[in-house]
C-alpha positions in Angstrom: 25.2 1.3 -18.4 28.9 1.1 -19.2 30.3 -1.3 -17.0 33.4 -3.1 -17.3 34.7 -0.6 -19.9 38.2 -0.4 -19.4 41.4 0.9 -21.2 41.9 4.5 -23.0 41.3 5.2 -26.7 43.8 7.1 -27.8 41.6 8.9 -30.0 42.1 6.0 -32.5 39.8 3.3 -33.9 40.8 -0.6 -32.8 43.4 -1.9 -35.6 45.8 1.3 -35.4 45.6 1.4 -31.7 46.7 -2.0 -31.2 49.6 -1.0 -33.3 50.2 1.9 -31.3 50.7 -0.6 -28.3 52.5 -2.6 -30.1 55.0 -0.9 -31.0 55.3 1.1 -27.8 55.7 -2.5 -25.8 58.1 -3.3 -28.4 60.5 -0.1 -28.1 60.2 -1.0 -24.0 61.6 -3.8 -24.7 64.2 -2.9 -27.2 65.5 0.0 -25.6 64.5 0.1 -21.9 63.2 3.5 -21.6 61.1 5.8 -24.3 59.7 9.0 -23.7 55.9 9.7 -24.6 52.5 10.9 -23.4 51.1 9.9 -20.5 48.2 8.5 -21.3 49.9 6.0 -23.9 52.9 5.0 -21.2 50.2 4.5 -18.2 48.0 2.4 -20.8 51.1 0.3 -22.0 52.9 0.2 -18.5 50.7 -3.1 -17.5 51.1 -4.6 -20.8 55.0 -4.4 -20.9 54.7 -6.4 -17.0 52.7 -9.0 -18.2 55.0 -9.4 -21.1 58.0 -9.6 -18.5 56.2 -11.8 -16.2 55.0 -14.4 -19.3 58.6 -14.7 -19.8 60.2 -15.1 -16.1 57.8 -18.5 -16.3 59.8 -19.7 -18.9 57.2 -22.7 -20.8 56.9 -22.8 -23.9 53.2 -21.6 -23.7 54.4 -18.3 -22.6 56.8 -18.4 -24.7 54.2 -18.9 -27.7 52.2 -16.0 -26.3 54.9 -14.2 -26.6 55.4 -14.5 -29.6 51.6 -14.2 -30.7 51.9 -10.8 -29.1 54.9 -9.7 -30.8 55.3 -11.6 -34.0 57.7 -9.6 -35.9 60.1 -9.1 -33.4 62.3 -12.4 -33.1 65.6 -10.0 -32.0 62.9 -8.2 -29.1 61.6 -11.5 -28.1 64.9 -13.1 -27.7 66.3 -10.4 -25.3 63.2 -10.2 -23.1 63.5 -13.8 -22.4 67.1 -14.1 -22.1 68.3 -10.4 -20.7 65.1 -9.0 -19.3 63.6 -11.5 -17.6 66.4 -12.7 -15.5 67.4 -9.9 -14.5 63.8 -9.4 -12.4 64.0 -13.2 -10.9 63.5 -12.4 -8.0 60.9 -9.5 -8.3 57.1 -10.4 -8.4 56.0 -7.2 -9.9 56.8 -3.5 -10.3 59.0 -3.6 -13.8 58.3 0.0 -14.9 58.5 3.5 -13.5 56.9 6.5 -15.1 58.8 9.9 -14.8 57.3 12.7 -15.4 59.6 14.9 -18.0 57.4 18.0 -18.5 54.6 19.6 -21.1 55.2 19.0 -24.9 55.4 22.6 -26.3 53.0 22.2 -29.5 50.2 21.2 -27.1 51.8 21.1 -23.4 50.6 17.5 -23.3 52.1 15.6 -20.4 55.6 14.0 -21.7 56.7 10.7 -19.3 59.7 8.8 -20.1 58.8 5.2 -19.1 61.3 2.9 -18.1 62.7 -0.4 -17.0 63.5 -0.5 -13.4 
């Protein structure tokens, strides 16, 4: 039985689908909205909130998990603590919103733009 499977696959194998997130959370993050499939912004959505809400706490643990997450990005890392995480002080949840935009024409695959609140 499969139980506890959780999370989509992208069609990808492990190492480039990390990536994939990665760098999806990381141009979140660097410019507050990006447009995409739905599948990939729904999957990424909750990683992008706990990313924002490792941050709000402020320690230098979460600080150091952010970084393990996103090593590469100092400049990324630096305005999600000091910029993005202020700003939702006062907010215990609920960072992102998914719009729907339309169908991609080469496959009419579901385009979202997701987004900062």
């Amino acid at each position: 039985m499969a139980h506890g499977i959780d999370g989509r696959k992208l069609g990808r194998k492990t190492g480039p689908r990390k990536a994939l997130y990665r760098s999806l959370i990381v141009a979140v993050l660097r410019y507050e909205q990006i447009r995409t499939t739905e599948a990939r912004a729904k999957e990424v959505r909750g990683q992008v909130e706990r990313m924002i809400t490792l941050a709000k706490q402020g320690t230098l643990a979460s600080r150091r998990r952010i970084i393990a997450e996103l090593p590469d990005e100092p400049l990324v890392i630096d305005k999600l603590i000091n910029e993005i995480a202020p700003k939702y002080g006062d907010r215990s949840s609920g960072y992102t919103r998914v719009i729907h935009i339309g169908n991609r024409a080469g496959d009419a695959a579901p385009i979202v733009q997701l987004e900062l609140v």
